[in-house]
N, C-alpha and C positions, 0 to 999 in steps of 0.2 A: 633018847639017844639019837634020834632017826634027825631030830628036833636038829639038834646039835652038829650035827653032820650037812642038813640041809640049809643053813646058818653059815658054816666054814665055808661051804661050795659059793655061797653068792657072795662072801667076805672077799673069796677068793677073784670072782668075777668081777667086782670091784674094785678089785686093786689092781689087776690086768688092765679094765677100761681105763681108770685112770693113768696110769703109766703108758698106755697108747698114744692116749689124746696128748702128753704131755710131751714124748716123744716125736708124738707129728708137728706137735707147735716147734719145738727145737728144730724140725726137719724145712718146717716151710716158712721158718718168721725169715730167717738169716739170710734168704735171697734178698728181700728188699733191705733190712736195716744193716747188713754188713756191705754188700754195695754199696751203699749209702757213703757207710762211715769211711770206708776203703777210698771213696774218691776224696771225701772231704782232705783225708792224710795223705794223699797224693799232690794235691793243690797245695796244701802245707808245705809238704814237701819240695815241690818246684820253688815254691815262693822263701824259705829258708835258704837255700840255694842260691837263689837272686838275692839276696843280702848278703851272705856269704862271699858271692864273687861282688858284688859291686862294694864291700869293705875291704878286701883283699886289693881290689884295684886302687883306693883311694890310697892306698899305702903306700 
């Protein structure tokens, strides 16, 4: 019984650490990779723009 109790507790401790580390990764990856991606769709964004007005103008 004691068995089965001391078993849950570290089931338990393991599934705590895992969802930590898993939770910090979500906490610290998204500074550099959505930066990232955030400017890349920004220059997109300008650069659709400049097509947009430079096909408007042809018109």
């Amino acid at each position: 019984m004691e068995m089965m109790q001391m078993r849950l507790c570290i089931n338990r401790c393991i599934v705590l650490a895992v969802t930590f580390l898993v939770l910090m990764n979500f906490y610290l990856a998204p500074k550099s990779v959505v930066a990232y991606n955030t400017k890349n769709l920004t220059t997109m964004n300008i650069m659709a723009k400049q097509d947009i007005t430079k096909s408007v103008s042809k018109n």
